[in-house]
N, C-alpha and C positions, 0 to 999 in steps of 0.2 A: 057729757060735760065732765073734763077734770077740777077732782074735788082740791083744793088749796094743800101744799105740801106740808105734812107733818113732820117737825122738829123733835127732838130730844131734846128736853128741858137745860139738860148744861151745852146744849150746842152755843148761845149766844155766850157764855163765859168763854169758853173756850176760843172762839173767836176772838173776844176781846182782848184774851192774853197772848195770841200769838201774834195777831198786830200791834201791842206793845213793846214786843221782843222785833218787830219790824216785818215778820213775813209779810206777806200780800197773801189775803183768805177771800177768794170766790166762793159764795155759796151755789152748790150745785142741786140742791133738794129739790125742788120746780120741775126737774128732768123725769124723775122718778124711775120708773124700770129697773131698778136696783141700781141703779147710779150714784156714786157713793154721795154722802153729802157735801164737803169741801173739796176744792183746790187749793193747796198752799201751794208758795214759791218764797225763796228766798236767793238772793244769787244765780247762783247755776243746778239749782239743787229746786227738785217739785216732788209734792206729796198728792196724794190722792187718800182721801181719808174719810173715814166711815166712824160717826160719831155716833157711841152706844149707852145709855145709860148703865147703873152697874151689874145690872142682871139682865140687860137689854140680849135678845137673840137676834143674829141675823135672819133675814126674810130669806122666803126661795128665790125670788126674784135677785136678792142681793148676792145668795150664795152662786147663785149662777153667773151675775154678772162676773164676781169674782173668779169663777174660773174662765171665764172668758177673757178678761183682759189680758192682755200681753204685759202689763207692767203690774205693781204692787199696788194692794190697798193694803192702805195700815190700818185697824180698828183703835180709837181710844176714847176711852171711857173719863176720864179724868183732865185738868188742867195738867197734873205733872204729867201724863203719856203724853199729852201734845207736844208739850215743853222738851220732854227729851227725845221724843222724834224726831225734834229740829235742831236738837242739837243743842239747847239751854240748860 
């Protein structure tokens, strides 16, 4: 039985400010497997994002995923890295 998906304490902030600024934020944590946490989108423009508290490490499962994916994950630790990943 899979155990309930563990967050990083500023994930819900961080969500909360990029859907202020208007992105669309999927939480992806439920997936697990090193599956970053978020999708954002805004316009024509998508993030895939890996939210870390501030001394937070990545997992082996995440750093794998990460070299697996064909596209980028961004890591951010804070409400400003979100913010200016998107571009705010």
């Amino acid at each position: 039985m899979r155990r309930a998906a563990k967050i990083d304490l500023n994930q819900p902030e961080i969500v909360d400010a990029l859907r202020k600024v208007g992105v669309s934020v999927v939480s992806l944590a439920s997936i697990g497997q090193g599956c970053p946490d978020l999708v954002a989108a805004k316009g024509d423009k998508c993030w895939m994002i890996e939210v870390k508290g501030p001394k937070g490490k990545l997992t082996e499962d995440q750093e794998q995923f990460i070299l697996n994916w064909a596209g980028v994950v961004h890591i951010v630790r804070t409400v400003d890295d979100a913010l200016k990943l998107v571009g705010v």
